[in-house]
C-alpha positions in Angstrom: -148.9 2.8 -114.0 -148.5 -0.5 -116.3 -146.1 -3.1 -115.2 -143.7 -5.1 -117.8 -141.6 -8.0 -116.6 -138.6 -8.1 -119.2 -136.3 -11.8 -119.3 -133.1 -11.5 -120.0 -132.5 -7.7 -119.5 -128.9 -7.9 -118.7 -128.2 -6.9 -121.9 -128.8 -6.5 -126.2 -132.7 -6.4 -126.7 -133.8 -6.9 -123.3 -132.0 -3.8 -121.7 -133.2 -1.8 -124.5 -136.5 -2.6 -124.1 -136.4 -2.1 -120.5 -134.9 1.2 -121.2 -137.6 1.9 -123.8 -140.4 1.2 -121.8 -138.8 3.2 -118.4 -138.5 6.2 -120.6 -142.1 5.9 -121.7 -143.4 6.3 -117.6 -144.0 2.7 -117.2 -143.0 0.5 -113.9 -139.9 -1.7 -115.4 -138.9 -5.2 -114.1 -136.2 -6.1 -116.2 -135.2 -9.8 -115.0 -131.8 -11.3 -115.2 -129.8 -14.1 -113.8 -127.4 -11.9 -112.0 -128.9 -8.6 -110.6 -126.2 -7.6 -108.9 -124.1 -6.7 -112.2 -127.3 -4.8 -113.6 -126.4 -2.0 -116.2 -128.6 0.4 -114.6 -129.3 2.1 -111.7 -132.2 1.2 -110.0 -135.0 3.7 -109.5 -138.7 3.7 -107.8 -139.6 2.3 -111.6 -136.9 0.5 -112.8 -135.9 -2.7 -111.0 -133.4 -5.4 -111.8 -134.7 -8.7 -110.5 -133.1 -12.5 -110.4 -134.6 -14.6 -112.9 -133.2 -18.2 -114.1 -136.4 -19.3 -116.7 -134.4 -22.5 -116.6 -135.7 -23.1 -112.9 -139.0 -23.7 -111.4 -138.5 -21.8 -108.4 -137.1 -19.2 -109.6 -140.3 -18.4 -112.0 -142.1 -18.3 -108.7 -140.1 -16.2 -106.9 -139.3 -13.5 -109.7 -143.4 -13.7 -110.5 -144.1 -12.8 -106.8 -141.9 -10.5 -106.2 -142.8 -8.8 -109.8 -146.1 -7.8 -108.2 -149.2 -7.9 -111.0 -147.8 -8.0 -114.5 -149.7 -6.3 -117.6 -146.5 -7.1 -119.6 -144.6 -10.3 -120.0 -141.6 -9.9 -122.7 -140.0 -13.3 -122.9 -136.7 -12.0 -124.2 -134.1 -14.7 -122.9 -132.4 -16.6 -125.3 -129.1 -18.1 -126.0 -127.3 -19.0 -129.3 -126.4 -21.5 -131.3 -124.6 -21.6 -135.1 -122.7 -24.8 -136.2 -122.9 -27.6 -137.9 -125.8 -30.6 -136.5 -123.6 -33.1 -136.5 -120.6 -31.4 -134.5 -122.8 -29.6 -132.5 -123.0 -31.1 -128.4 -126.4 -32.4 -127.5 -125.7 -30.8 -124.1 -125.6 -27.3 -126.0 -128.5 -27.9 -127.9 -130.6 -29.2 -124.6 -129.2 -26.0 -123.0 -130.4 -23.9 -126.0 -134.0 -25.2 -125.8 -134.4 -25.0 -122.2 -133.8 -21.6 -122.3 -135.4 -20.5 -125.7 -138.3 -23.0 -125.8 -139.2 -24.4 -122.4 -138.3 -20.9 -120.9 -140.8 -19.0 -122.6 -143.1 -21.7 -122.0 -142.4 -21.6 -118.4 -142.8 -18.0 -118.3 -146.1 -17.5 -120.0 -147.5 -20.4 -118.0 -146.5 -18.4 -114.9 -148.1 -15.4 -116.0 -151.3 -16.3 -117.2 -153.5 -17.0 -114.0 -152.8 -13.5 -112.9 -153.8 -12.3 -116.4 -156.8 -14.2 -116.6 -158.0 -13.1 -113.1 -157.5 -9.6 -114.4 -159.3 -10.3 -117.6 -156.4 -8.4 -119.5 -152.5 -8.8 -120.6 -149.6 -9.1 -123.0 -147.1 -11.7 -123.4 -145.0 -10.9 -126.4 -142.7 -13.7 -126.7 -138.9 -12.5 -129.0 -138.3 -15.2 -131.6 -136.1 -14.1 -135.2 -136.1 -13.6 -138.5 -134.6 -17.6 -138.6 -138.1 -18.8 -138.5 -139.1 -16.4 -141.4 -136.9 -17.9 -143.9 -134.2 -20.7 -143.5 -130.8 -19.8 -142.8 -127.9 -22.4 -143.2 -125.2 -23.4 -139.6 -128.1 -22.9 -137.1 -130.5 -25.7 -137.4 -131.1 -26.3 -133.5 -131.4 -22.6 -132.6 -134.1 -22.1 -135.6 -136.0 -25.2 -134.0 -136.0 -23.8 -130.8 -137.0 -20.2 -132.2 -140.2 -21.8 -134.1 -141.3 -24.1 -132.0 -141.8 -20.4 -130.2 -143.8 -19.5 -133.6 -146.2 -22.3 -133.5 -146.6 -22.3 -129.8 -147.5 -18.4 -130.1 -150.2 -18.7 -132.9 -152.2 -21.4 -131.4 -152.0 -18.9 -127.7 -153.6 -16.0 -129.5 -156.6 -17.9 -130.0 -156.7 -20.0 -126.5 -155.9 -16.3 -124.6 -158.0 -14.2 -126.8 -161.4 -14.8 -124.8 -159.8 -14.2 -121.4 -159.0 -10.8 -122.7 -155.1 -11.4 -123.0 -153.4 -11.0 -126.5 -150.1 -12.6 -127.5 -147.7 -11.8 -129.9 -144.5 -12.2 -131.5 -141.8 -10.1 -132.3 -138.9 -11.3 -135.2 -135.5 -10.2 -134.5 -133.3 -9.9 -137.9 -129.7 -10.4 -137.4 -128.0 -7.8 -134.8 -123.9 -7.7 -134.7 -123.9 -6.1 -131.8 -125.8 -8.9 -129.7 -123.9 -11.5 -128.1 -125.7 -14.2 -130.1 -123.4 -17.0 -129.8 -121.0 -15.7 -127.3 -123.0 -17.2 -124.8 -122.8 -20.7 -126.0 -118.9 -21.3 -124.8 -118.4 -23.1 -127.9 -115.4 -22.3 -130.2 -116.5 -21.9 -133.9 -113.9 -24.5 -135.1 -115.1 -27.2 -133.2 -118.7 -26.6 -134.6 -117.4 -26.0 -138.1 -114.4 -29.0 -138.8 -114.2 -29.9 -142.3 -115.7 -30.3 -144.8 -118.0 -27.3 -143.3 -115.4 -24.9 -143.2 -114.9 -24.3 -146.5 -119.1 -24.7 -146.9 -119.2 -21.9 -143.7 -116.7 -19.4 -145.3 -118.5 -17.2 -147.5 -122.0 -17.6 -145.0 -119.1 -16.4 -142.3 -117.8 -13.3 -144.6 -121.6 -12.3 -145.3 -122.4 -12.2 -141.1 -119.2 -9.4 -141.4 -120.6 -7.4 -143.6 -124.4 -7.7 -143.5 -126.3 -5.5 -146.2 -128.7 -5.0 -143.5 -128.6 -5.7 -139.5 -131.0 -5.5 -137.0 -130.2 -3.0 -133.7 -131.6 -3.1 -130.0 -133.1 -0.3 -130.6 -135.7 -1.2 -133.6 -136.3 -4.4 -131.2 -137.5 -2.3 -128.1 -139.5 -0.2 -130.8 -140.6 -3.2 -132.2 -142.0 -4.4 -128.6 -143.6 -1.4 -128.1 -145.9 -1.6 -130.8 -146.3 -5.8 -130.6 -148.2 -4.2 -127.3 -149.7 -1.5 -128.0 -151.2 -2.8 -131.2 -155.2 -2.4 -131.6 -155.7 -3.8 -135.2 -155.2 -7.6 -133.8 -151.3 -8.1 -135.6 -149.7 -11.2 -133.9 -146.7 -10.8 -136.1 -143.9 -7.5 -135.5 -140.8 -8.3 -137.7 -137.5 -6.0 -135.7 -135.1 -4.6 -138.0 -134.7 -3.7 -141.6 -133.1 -7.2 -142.6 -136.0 -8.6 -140.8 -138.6 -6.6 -142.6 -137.3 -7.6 -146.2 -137.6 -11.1 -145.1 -141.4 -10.7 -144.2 -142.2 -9.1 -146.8 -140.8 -11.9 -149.2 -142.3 -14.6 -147.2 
């Protein structure tokens, strides 16, 4: 039975991978800060696990207690829409360590096991941001393609030690808690004169044409891994398809 570690499981695309995956037979991980107020019950495969990707130690211990991993899905992310200039560097640090240095953290923690093995997935969750430019989210699109470039030169460094990477491209999902998790108010990110710039962009997030759900990103995941014809790229989500396909 294949193991997959999942970051950020607590809720949106990481529980429903986590959920995917269990209900496929495999042995599920799914890691979070706070364990305790997991939205599953725990079974024989299906464990919640504490997992800050913010902090050293707690890489170590959630990679030891994990067991050996055949499936790394760096999945945790936090949020970010504004405007540059009103937005607080202390956000914007927070928003990299956890999208950027996180999933760098992560795969770094993962590979010696992998490469012992001679086999392994990391599929690190980026978003349809780094596909085409999208206006009021400049520092979360940086930290989302640093993940892009950082990917793309893996596959080829991993690739002779038998372990692929990949990426998988979000669209935009209304029921995710994208920038909930920021603690920022939207008026102090988006004073004049970007209000007035933000409104229509604003109205447009409302009613999207198309949206991306959890489900088509634990589908999407699913295939990143169990792709034979050597794709690094799995756009998530019918907003996020059209983009690809126009890029």
């Amino acid at each position: 039975m294949k193991t997959i570690l999942i970051t950020g499981s607590s809720s949106g695309y990481g529980l429903a991978t986590a959920r995917h995956f269990h209900a496929q037979g495999w042995n599920v991980v799914a890691s979070m800060r706070n364990p305790a107020a997991a939205p599953f019950t725990a079974s024989d495969r299906l464990h919640a696990l504490a997992l800050d990707v913010t902090d050293p130690d707690s890489i170590a211990r959630a990679v030891e207690q994990a067991g050996p991993i055949d499936v790394l899905v760096n999945n945790a992310g936090i949020g970010l829409f504004g405007a540059l200039e009103h937005s607080p560097m202390q956000k914007i640090r927070a928003v990299y360590e956890t999208n950027t240095l996180g999933t760098i953290a992560m795969t770094q923690a993962v590979i010696p096991q992998m490469r012992a093995r001679g086999s392994g997935t990391i599929v690190n969750v980026t978003s349809s941001a780094t596909l085409a430019s999208f206006p009021l989210a400049a520092a979360y699109t940086g930290s989302k393609t640093a993940i892009q470039g950082f990917t793309g030169s893996l596959v080829h460094e991993l690739a002779p030690l038998g372990i692929a990477v990949r990426l998988v491209e979000p669209g935009y999902g209304p029921t995710t808690a994208f920038a909930q998790n920021t603690e920022i108010r939207l008026e102090d990110v988006l004073p004049e004169p970007y209000w007035a710039y933000a409104q229509p962009i604003l109205a447009g997030m409302a009613e999207p044409a198309l949206v991306t759900t959890e489900a088509d990103v634990a589908a999407a995941v699913w295939q990143a891994v169990h792709d034979e014809t050597g794709r690094s790229h799995f756009p998530a989500g019918a907003d996020a398809v059209a983009i690809a396909q126009r890029a």
